[in-house]
N, C-alpha and C positions, 0 to 999 in steps of 0.2 A: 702477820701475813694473812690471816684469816680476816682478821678485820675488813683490811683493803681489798679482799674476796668480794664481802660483803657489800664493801662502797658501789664496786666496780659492779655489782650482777645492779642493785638500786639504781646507780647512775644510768646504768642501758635502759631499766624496768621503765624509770623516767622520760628517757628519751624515745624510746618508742610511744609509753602514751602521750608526749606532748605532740607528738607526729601523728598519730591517730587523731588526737583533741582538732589541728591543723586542717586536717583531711575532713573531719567532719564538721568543720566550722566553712569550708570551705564548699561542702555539701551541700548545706542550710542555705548561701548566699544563693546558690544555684537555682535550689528548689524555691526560695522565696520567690526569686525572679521569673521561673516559670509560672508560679500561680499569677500573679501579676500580669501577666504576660497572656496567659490563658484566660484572665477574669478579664482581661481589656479588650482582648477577639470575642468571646462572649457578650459582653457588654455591648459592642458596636454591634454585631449582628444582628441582635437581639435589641436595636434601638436604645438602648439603656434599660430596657426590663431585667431585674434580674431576674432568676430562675426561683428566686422566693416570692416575688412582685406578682410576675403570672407567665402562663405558658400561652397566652394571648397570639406570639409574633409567631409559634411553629403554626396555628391552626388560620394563618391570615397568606394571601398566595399575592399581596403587592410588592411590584417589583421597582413600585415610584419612591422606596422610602429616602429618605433625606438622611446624609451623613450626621450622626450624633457624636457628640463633643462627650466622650466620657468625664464625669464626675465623679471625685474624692468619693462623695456623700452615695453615690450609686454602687459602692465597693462594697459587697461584704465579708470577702475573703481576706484580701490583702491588704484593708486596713489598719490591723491590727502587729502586722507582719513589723518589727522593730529597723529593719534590715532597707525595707523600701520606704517607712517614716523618713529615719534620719537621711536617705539620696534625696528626699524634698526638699527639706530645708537649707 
């Protein structure tokens, strides 16, 4: 009886973290998405300058610019992000 004590608190133990594991796999999908999401309103605004490139586009007051087509290569955030690679392909 003791034994199966034991299965039974391990079996919950398990199930709650695989629930947690779930919840925060589920997290990560989210947050990847937003950086993405946020790097591509950024990017556009911003011409395609990133924020590493220069701060050129806050000190310039034209309101003729032309829509840019963001680029893979112009990402430096969410490049690397595994989550928004493999929705690429």
């Amino acid at each position: 009886m003791v034994k199966n004590q034991g299965k039974d608190e391990t079996k919950l133990l398990l199930d709650k973290l695989l629930l947690k594991r779930k919840d925060i796999k589920e997290e990560l999908k989210r947050i990847e998405k937003d950086v993405f999401r946020y790097e591509t309103i950024s990017l556009d605004v911003s011409q395609g300058s990133s924020v590493m490139k220069s701060l050129e586009f806050y000190s310039s007051n034209k309101s003729d610019k032309k829509k840019y087509l963001v680029k893979d290569s112009d990402r430096i955030f969410s490049k690397d992000l595994p989550q928004i690679n493999d929705r690429k392909k």
